[in-house]
C-alpha angles and dihedrals in degrees: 000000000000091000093051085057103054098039105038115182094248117190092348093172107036113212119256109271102264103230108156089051085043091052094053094050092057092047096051088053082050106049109015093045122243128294108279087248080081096058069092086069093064093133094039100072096121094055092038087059089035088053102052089039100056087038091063089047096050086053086052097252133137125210109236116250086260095059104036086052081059099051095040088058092043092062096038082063085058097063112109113222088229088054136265121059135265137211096260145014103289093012126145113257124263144168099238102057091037090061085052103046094046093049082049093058091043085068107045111014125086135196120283140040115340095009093100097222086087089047094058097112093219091178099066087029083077102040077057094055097040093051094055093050110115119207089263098064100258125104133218120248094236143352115297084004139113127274106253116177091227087068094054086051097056090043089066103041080057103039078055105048094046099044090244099134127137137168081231086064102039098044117120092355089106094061093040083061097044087057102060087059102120134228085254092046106252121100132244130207108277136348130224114269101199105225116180128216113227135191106262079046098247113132133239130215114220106214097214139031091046096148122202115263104230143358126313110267128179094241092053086048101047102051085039083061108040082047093051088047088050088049094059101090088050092053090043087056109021112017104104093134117133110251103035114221114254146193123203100226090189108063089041101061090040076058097049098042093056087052095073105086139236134279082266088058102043092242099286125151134256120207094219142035115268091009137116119268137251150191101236082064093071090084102019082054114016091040084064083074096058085053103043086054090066095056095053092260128131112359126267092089114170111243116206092217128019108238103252110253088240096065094066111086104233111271089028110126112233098220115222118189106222116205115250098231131062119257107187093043081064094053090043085056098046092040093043106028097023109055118089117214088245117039139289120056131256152185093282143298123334097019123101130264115259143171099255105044088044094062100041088043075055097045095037083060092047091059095038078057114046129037112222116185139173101275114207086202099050091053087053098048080059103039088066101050095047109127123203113221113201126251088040124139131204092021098170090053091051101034085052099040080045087055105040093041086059097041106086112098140181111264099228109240091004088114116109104186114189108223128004118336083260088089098051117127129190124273116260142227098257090211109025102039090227120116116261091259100049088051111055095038083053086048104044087046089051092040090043084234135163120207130171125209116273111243 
C-alpha cells in the first residue's frame, strides 16, 4: 500500500497524439486570425506565422499554392529597407524575427519572381549583422538594443541558410559563447565584457574574467549550444586564438540531465534548476542531447551501417551506448501533460493551448522519437558532389559549414515511438528547427548546389 503511494501509475497508457484537433487549431490561427489576447505579440508576427508553419510540417501537412502565396507576401512586408526583418511592417529590424521570417520562407517560398527566397536582400542582411557585432564577439539584437545570446543564435542560422558567412562575422563570438557558460553548466543570456573606461575615454576589452550574467536557462543553452556546434567549421579554419574558447561538456550535461523530471512529473523538462516544468522544454532542453551526441557526449549516438553478425567473434559483447536521458518519459509527458482538449499544446495543465508551445511540445516529440545523428556518409555523398562557383570567397569556410549543416541524417530503426505508429512526427533539423527537406532545398538554392539522392 505505501509503495503505491509513493509511486502512483500516472498516465500508464498515454493518450494517442491528437493530431487532427491539433491541425485545426493551427488552421483556424492561420486563417481566422489569432485570439485578441495576442494583439500583445505585435512585434512577434514573424514567430506567430513560424510557429503555425513548421507545425504543420512536424505533423506531416503542406499549405496549399493560395495560402503559401500568401505567406510568402506577409513576410516580404516585414524586410526592412536597411536589411534584416522586423516583427512587423515598418518595424525596426531584429535578429529574432529575422531568424523567423527567413526559416518561414524556407517553408513556404520557392525560387523566382514572386517566390520571396530570390527577394531576401542578402547583401544588406549582412550590413545589418555586421552593424549590430560588439568588440567581444557578441551582437546586439537590434539596433540601440542588449546582447542576448538568442540573437546570436538566430544570426547564424541565418548567416548559414543564406551563405552569408565571413570570418569578419564570425571573429571573437566563440569565445563570447563560451563565456556565458555558467558555474552549474548550463548558459545564461550574456556575459560581462569588461570594458574599461580610460582616460581619453576610449574603452578597453579585457580578454579574460568576463563572468555570465544570470543563471543558467535551457533557452539560453540551448541556442549557446546550437551556436557552439555551428561554430565548429570557423575554429577548425580560423581559430588559432591563445587561449582557445572552451565549453565544459561535462558539467553541462550533468546539468541537463538533472533538468528532466521525475516519475511525478512524467518525465518533462524544466528550463531551470529548482523550477516547474514545462513543455516548451522538450526541444530547448531535450533537443541539447541531439547536439552533445555529436560531439561524442552523452551516448545515443546515431551509426551510418550496422556491423554484419558474422564480424563478432562468438562471446564478444557488441557495446551499445545508451543515452543518458529518457526518451519515451518525454513523449509520455508531451502526449499526457501537453496536449490541450481541444486542440494545440501547451506549457502544462491547466494552461491554455498557443502557438509557440504548440510547435517546440511537437518538435520536442520529434526529437524523444528519432534519433538524428552526424552521417559520415552522408558528408561524403555531398562532398563529391560540392561545386565551386567562381567569384566566391572564403570557400573552405562555406564549402565546411555547407557540409557539416547537410550532414545530419535519420539512424534507420533508430525510432522508438511511445504508443501506436499513429503518433509518429517527422524528424527534425537538430540545429535549425526546420524539417530535413526544407533545409536542404533552402541550402542548395543559396549555395547554388546541386545534390542527388544517396542511394
Amino acid at each position: 500500500m505505501i509503495t503505491t503511494l509513493l509511486t502512483p501509475p500516472i498516465c500508464k497508457t498515454p493518450p494517442p497524439l491528437q493530431r487532427n484537433q491539433h491541425l485545426q487549431f493551427l488552421v483556424k490561427n492561420l486563417v481566422q486570425g489569432f485570439p485578441s489576447r495576442y494583439i500583445s505579440q505585435d512585434a512577434s508576427q514573424p514567430w506567430l506565422l513560424f510557429w503555425t508553419l513548421q507545425s504543420f510540417c512536424v505533423l506531416g501537412v503542406t499549405l496549399d499554392p493560395g495560402n503559401k502565396q500568401k505567406a510568402i507576401d506577409t513576410i516580404m512586408t516585414w524586410q526592412h529597407r536597411d536589411g534584416g526583418f522586423g516583427g512587423g511592417p515598418g518595424q525596426q529590424a531584429h535578429l529574432l524575427p529575422t531568424y523567423a521570417s527567413v526559416c518561414a520562407l524556407a517553408i513556404v517560398g520557392r525560387p523566382g519572381p514572386g517566390g520571396g527566397w530570390d527577394q531576401i536582400d542578402r547583401e544588406k542582411m549582412y550590413e545589418f549583422f555586421m552593424s549590430l557585432k560588439q568588440p567581444d564577439g557578441s551582437f546586439l539584437v537590434s539596433h540601440d538594443a542588449e546582447v542576448d545570446v538568442r540573437g546570436i543564435y538566430c544570426l547564424l542560422v541565418v548567416a548559414h541558410l543564406l551563405d552569408i558567412l565571413t570570418p569578419d562575422l564570425l571573429d571573437g563570438t566563440p569565445a563570447f559563447i563560451a563565456s556565458c557558460q555558467t558555474y552549474e553548466g548550463g548558459f545564461s543570456c550574456a556575459s560581462q565584457p569588461y570594458f574599461s573606461a580610460e582616460a581619453d575615454e576610449s574603452t578597453v576589452l579585457l580578454d579574460a574574467l568576463r563572468p555570465p550574467l544570470g543563471e543558467a536557462h535551457g533557452g539560453y543553452t540551448f541556442c549557446a549550444l546550437a551556436s557552439w556546434i555551428m561554430l565548429q567549421p570557423y575554429l577548425k579554419l580560423h581559430g588559432r586564438t591563445d587561449p582557445q574558447p572552451f565549453v565544459n561538456y561535462r558539467k553541462l550535461i550533468r546539468w541537463l540531465v538533472l533538468l528532466q523530471g521525475n516519475t511525478i512529473e512524467l518525465g518533462g523538462f524544466r528550463g531551470r534548476t529548482n523550477k516547474l516544468v514545462d513543455g516548451c522544454y522538450s526541444w530547448w532542453v531535450g533537443g541539447c542531447f541531439t547536439l552533445l551526441a555529436s560531439q561524442g557526449i552523452g551516448g545515443g549516438h546515431g551509426r551510418d551501417v550496422e556491423p554484419p553478425a558474422e564480424a563478432q567473434d562468438e562471446g564478444e559483447w557488441d557495446d551499445v551506448e545508451e543515452p543518458v536521458w529518457s526518451k519515451l518519459s518525454l513523449q509520455r509527458y508531451i502526449l499526457c501533460a501537453g496536449q490541450h482538449p481541444s486542440g494545440g499544446l501547451r506549457d502544462k495543465p491547466p494552461k491554455p493551448a498557443d502557438s509557440y508551445h504548440t510547435l517546440y511540445c511537437l518538435v520536442g516529440l520529434s526529437t524523444a522519437q528519432h534519433n538524428v545523428y552526424l552521417s559520415q556518409a552522408r558528408r561524403a555523398h555531398i562532398a563529391a558532389q560540392w561545386r565551386s562557383p567562381p567569384g566566391y570567397t572564403n570557400e573552405e569556410l562555406r564549402k565546411t559549414s555547407f557540409l557539416e549543416a547537410l550532414s545530419w541524417a535519420e539512424e534507420e530503426g533508430g525510432s522508438h515511438i511511445l504508443g501506436s505508429s499513429a503518433n509518429r512526427v517527422n524528424a527534425t533539423h537538430p540545429i535549425f528547427s526546420l524539417t530535413m527537406t526544407h533545409t536542404e532545398a533552402f541550402m542548395l538554392h543559396f549555395y547554388k548546389q546541386a545534390i542527388s539522392r544517396s542511394k
